[in-house]
C-alpha positions as CSV (number, residue, x, y, z in Angstrom):
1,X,-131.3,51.9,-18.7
2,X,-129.1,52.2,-15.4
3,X,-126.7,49.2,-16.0
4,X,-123.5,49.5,-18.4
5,X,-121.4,46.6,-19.2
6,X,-118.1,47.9,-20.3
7,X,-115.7,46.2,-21.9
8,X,-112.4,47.7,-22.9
9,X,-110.4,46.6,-25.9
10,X,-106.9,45.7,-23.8
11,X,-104.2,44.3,-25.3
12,X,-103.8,40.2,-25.4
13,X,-102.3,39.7,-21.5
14,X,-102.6,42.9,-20.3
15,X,-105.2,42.6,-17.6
16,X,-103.0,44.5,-15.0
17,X,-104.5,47.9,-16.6
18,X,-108.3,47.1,-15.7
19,X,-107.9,48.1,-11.7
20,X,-106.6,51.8,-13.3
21,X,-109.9,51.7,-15.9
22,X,-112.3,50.4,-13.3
23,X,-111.3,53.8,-11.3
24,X,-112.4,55.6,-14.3
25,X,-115.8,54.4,-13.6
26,X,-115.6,54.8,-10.1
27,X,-115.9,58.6,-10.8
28,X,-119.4,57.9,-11.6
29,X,-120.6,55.5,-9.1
30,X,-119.3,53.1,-6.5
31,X,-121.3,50.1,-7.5
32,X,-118.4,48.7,-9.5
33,X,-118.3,45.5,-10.4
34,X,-115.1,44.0,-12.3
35,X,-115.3,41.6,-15.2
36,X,-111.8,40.3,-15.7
37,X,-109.9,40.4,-18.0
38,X,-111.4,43.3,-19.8
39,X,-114.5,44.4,-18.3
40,X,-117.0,45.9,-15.9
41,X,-120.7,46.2,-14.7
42,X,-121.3,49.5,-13.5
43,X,-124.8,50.6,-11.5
44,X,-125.7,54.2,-12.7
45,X,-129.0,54.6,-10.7
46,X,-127.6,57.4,-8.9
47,X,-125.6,58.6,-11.1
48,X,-127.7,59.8,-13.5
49,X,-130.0,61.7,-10.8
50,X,-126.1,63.3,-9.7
51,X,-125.5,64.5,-13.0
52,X,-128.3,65.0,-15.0
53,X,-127.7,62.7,-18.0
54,X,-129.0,59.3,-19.1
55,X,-126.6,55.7,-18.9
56,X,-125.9,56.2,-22.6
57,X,-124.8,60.2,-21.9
58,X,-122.8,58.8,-19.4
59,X,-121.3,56.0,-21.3
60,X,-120.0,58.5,-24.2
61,X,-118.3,60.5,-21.7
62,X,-116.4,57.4,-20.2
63,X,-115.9,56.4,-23.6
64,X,-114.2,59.6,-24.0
65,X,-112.1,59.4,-20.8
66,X,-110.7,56.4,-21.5
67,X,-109.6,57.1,-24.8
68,X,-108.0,59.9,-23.6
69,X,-106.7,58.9,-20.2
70,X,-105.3,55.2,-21.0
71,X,-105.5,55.2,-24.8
72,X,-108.0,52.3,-24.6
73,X,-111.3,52.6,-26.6
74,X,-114.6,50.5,-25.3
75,X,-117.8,49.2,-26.3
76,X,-120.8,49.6,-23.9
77,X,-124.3,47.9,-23.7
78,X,-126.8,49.5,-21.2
79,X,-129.8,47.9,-19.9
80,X,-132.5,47.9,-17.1
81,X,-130.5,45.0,-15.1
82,X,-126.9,43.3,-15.5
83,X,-128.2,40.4,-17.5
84,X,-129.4,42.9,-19.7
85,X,-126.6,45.1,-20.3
86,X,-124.8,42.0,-21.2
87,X,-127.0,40.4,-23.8
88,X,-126.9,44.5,-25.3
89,X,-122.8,44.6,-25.3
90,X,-122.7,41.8,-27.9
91,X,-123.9,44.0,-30.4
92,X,-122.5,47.2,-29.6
93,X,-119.3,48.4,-31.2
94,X,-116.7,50.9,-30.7
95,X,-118.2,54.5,-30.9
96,X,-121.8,53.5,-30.3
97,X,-123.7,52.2,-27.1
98,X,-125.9,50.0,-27.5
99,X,-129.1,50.4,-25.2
100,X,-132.0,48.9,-24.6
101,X,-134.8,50.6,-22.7
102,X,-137.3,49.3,-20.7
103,X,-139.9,49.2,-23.3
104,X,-137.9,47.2,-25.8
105,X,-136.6,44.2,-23.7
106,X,-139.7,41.9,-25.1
107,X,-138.9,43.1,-28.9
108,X,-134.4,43.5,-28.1
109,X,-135.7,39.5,-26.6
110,X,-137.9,37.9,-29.1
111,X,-135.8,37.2,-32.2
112,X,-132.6,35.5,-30.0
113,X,-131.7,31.8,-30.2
114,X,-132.4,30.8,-26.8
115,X,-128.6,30.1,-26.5
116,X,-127.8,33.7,-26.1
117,X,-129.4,33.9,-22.5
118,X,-127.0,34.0,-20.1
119,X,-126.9,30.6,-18.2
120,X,-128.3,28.5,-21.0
121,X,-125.7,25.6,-21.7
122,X,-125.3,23.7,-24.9
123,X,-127.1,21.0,-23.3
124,X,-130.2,22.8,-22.4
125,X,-130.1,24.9,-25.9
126,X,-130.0,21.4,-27.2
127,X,-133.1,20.0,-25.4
128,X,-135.1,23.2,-26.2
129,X,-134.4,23.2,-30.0
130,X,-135.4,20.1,-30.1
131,X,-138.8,20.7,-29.1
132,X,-138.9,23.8,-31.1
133,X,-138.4,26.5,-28.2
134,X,-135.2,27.6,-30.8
135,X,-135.8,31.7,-29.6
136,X,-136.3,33.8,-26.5
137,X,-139.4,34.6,-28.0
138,X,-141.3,30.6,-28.3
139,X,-139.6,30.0,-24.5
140,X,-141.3,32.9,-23.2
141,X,-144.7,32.1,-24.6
142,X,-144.2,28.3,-23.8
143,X,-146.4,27.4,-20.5
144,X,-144.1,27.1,-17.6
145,X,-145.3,23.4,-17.0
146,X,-143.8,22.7,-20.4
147,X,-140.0,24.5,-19.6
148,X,-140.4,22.8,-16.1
149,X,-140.8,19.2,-17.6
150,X,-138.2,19.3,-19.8
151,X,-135.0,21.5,-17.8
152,X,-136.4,21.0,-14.1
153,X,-138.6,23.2,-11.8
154,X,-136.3,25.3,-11.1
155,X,-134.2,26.2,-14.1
156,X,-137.8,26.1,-15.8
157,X,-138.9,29.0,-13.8
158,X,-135.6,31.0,-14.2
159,X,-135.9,30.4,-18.2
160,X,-139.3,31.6,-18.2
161,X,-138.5,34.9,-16.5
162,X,-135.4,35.7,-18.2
163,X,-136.8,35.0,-21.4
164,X,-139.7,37.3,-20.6
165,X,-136.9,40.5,-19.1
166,X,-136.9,39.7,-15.8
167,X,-133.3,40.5,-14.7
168,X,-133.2,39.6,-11.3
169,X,-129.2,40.5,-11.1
170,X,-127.6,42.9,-9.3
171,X,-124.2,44.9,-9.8
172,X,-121.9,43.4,-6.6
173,X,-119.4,46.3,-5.6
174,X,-115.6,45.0,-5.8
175,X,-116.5,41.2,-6.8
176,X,-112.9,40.9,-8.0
177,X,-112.7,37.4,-9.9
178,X,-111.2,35.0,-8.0
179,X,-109.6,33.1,-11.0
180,X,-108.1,33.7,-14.3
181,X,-108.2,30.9,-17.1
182,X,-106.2,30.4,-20.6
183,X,-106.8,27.9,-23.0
184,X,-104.3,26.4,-26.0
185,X,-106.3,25.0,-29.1
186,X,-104.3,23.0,-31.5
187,X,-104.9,23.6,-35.2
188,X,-105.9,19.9,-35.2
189,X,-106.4,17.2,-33.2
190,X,-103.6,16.5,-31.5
191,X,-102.1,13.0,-30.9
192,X,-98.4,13.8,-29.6
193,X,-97.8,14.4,-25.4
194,X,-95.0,15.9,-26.2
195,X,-97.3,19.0,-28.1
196,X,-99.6,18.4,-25.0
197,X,-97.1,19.3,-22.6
198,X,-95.4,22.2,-24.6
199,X,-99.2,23.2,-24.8
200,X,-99.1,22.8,-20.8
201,X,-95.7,24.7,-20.0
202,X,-97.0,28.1,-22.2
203,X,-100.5,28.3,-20.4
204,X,-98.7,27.9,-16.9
205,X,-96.0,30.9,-18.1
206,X,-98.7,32.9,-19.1
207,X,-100.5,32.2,-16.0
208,X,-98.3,33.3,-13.6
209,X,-97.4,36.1,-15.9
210,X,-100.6,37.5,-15.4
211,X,-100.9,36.1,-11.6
212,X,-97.7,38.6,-10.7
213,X,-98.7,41.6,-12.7
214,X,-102.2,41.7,-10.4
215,X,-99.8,41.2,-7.2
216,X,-101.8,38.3,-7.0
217,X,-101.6,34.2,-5.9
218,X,-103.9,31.3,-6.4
219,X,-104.3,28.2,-4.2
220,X,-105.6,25.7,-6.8
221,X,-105.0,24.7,-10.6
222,X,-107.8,23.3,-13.0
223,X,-106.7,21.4,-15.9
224,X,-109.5,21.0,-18.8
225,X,-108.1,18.9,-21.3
226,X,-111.0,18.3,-24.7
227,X,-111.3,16.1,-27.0
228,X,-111.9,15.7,-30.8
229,X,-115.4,14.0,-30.0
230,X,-116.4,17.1,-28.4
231,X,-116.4,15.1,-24.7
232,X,-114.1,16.9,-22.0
233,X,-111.9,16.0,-19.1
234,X,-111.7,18.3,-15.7
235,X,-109.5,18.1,-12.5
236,X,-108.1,20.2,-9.9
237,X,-105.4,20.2,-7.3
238,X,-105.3,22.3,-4.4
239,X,-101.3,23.5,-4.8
240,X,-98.7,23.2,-1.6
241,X,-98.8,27.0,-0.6
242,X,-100.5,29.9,-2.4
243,X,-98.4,30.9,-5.7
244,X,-97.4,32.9,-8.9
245,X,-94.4,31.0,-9.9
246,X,-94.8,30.1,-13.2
247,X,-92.6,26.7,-12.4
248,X,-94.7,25.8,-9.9
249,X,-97.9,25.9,-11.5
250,X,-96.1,24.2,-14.6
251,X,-94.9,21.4,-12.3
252,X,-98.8,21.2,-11.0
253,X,-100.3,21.0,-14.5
254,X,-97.9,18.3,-15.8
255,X,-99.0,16.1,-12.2
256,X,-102.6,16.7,-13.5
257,X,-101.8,15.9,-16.8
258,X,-99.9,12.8,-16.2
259,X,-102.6,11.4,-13.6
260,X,-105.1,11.2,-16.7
261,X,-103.1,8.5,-18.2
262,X,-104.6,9.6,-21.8
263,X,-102.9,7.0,-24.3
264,X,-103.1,7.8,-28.2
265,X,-106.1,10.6,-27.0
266,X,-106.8,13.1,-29.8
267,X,-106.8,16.3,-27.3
268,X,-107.8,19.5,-29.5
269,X,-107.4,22.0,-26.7
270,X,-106.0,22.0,-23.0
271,X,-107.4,24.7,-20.6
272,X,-105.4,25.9,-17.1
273,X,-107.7,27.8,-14.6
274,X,-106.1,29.4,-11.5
275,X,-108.7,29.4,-8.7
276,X,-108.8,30.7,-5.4
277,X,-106.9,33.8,-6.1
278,X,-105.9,36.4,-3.1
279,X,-103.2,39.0,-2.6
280,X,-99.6,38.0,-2.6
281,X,-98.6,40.1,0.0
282,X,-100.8,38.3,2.7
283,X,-99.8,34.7,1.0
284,X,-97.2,32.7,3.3
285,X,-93.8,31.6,1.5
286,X,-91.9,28.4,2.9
287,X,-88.9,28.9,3.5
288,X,-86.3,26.7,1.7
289,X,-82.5,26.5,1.1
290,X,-83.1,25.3,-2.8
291,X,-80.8,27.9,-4.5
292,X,-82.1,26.6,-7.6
293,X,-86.0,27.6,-6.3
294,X,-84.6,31.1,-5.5
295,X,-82.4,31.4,-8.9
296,X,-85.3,30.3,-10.8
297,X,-87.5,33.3,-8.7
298,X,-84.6,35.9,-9.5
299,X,-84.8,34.8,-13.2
300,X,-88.8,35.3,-13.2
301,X,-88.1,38.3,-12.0
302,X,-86.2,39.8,-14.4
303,X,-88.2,38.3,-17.6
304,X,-90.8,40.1,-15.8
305,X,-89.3,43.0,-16.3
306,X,-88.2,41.8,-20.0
307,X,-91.9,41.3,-21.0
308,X,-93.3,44.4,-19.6
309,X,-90.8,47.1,-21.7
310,X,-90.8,44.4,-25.0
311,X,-93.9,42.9,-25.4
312,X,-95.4,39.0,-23.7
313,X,-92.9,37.2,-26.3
314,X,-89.6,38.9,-25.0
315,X,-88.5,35.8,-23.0
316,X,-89.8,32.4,-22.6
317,X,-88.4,29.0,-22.2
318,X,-86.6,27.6,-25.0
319,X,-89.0,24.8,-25.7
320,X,-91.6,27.5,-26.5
321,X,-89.7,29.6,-28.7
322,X,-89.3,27.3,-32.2
């Protein structure tokens, strides 16, 4: 057990503490590898030869340290590989680590619907079920012709080794995500644009809300809008310049919106993804002489502020508040 997959139980929107927690677990090892919002891989190999204890020792101690040096508690899987260590977090809890040896990935395997493998779609759960490969267990014992013949050479092979513990993943030092999604589900299916673009104007506040707490841009906008039939709708736009201003990226997702031309659509959740993040400091600014632009900046700016010392509700637009 050399992998741990951390994840730390932050707050709703406050994924501008993880780069402080993932330095916690740099103090172990420098194969880091961040899983935004909330959590981390982290490669222990030589860690535990350094120090003498096992992954799980390990874990309890940053358990510890995080509790007492952020006041944020954790739950930890640990496994031979990354794939592992993430099937293993899902039933671990706060307090315990939850670790599965080398010798137990067949039996920690056997008894999981196949959907729990990392990679397998609802489609491809689907098209296994229906042929009665419904666990890890009946995929790995299936012949690999079989698995190839009904999800494609390929994915067949993968299936067959994953479900059998071969974790063929690694733990990529500093992969910082390069894009941060929020989602707004209505409480039923909803008919009204107006709710639609109310929906729209929150998840672009929040997003660039959480874009300027990481210091950060993004240089495209995805707009996932689905349906009460289950069926879903996806586009992007590559934005003007590089941004974090929560107009902007409002503006963007109402253009995306609007080029659907949905008419009497029963929408029960819209989805914004910003894509192609980088560092605001080395993003270029045009330059304009809008003072509206550079009021509505000044204002950000402030609520900022607002939100950080009161709480993510402090100050929003009026149209959100009723």
């Amino acid at each position: 057990m050399t992998i741990l997959c951390v994840r730390f139980q932050l707050p709703p929107m406050y994924e501008a503490a993880l780069p402080g927690l993932l330095g916690l677990l740099e103090e172990f090892t420098p194969v880091v590898q961040a899983l935004p919002p909330d959590g981390a891989l982290a490669d222990l190999r030589g860690a535990e030869r350094y120090f003498g204890r096992t992954a799980v020792e390990l874990a309890s101690v940053i358990r510890v340290r995080a509790l007492a040096l952020h006041g944020v508690d954790c739950v930890i899987g640990a496994g031979p590989g990354p794939m592992l260590a993430r099937m293993a977090l899902r039933d671990a809890r706060p307090g315990v680590t939850r670790a599965v040896a080398g010798d137990e990935v067949r039996d920690f395997l056997a008894g999981k619907p196949v959907a729990a493998l990392p990679g397998v779609g609802a489609r491809t759960a689907r098209t296994l079920c229906e042929y009665g490969l419904d666990t890890l267990g009946r995929v790995a014992a299936a012949p690999l012709s079989t698995l190839q013949r009904l999800v494609g050479a390929r994915a067949g092979r993968e299936l067959r080794e994953k479900a059998n513990g071969v974790d063929r993943g690694r733990v990529v030092p500093n992969a910082v995500s390069r894009s941060l999604a929020t989602e707004r589900p209505f409480t039923r299916d909803e008919l009204d644009p107006g709710r639609h673009r109310r929906a729209l104007l929150s998840a672009g506040e929040e997003l660039g809300a959480r874009l300027r707490a990481l210091d950060t841009v993004c240089r495209s906008l995805t707009l996932t809008v689905r349906y009460a039939d289950r069926t879903a709708t996806t586009r992007t736009r590559t934005l003007p310049e590089p941004t974090a201003h929560s107009a902007a990226l409002s503006a963007a997702a109402y253009g995306l919106y609007e080029a659907l031309g949905l008419q009497r659509a029963r929408v029960r959740a819209i989805a914004l993804r910003a894509e192609g993040l980088g560092p605001a400091e080395q993003a270029s600014h045009q330059l304009t002489f809008d003072p509206v632009d550079e009021k509505l900046r000044r204002i950000e700016e402030v609520a900022d502020r607002a939100r950080a010392k009161f709480g993510p509700r402090a100050v929003m637009p009026g149209s959100l508040a009723a």
